[in-house]
C-alpha positions in Angstrom: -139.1 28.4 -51.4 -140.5 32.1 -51.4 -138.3 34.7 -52.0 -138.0 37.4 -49.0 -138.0 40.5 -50.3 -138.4 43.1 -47.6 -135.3 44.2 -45.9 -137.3 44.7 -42.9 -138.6 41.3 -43.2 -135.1 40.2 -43.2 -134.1 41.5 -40.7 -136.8 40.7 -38.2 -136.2 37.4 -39.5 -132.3 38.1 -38.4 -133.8 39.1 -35.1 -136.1 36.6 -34.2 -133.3 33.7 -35.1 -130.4 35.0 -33.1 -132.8 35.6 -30.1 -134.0 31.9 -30.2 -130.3 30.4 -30.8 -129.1 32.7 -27.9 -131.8 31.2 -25.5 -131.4 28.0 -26.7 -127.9 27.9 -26.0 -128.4 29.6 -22.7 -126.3 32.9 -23.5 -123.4 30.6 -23.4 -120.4 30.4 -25.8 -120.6 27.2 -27.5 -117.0 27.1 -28.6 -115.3 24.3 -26.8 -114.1 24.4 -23.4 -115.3 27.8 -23.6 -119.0 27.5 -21.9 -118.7 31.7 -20.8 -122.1 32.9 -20.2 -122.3 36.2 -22.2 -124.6 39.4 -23.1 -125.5 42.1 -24.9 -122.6 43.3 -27.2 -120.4 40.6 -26.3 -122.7 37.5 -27.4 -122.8 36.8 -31.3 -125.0 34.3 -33.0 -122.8 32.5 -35.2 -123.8 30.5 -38.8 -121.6 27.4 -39.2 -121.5 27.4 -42.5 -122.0 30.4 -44.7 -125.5 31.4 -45.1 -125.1 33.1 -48.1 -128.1 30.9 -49.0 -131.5 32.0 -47.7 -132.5 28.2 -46.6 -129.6 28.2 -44.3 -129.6 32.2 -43.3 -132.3 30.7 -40.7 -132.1 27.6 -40.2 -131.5 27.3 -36.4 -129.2 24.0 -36.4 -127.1 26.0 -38.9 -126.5 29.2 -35.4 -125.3 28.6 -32.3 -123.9 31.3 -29.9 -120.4 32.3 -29.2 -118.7 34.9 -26.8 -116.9 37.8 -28.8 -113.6 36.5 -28.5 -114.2 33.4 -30.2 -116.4 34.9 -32.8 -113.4 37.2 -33.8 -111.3 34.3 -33.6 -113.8 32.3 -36.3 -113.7 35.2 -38.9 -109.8 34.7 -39.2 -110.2 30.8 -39.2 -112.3 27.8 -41.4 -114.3 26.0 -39.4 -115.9 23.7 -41.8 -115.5 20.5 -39.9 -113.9 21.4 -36.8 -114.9 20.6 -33.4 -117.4 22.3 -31.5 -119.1 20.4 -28.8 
């Protein structure tokens, strides 16, 4: 895999995928039971499992979308294997 090494590449990279997980998802929270239709500061684009690894820092079935609350809610929490849909 070739190595990214512009931060600005990165981070149009960051850009690009959050924007297309965010329309995917319909600017909904995809937490369950949730389904709150969020915007601007208040919608997060959320990695399921740490993308501390490039290959998964992008990879759009690794992102889905999730209102503020519940983003907060995941930093304090594991959710390796939990329920989401």
């Amino acid at each position: 895999m070739a190595k990214f090494k512009t931060k600005a590449f990165k981070k149009w990279l960051d850009t690009l995928a959050k924007t297309i997980v965010k329309e995917r998802d319909n600017w909904t929270c995809q937490f369950k039971d949730c389904g709150k239709v969020v915007s601007g500061y208040q919608c997060h684009a959320h990695h399921i499992k740490t993308c501390k690894y490039n290959y998964l820092r992008w990879d759009l079935i690794n992102l889905i979308t999730l209102c503020s609350h519940h983003h907060t809610t995941m930093f304090h929490e594991s959710i390796e294997g939990g329920v989401w849909f």
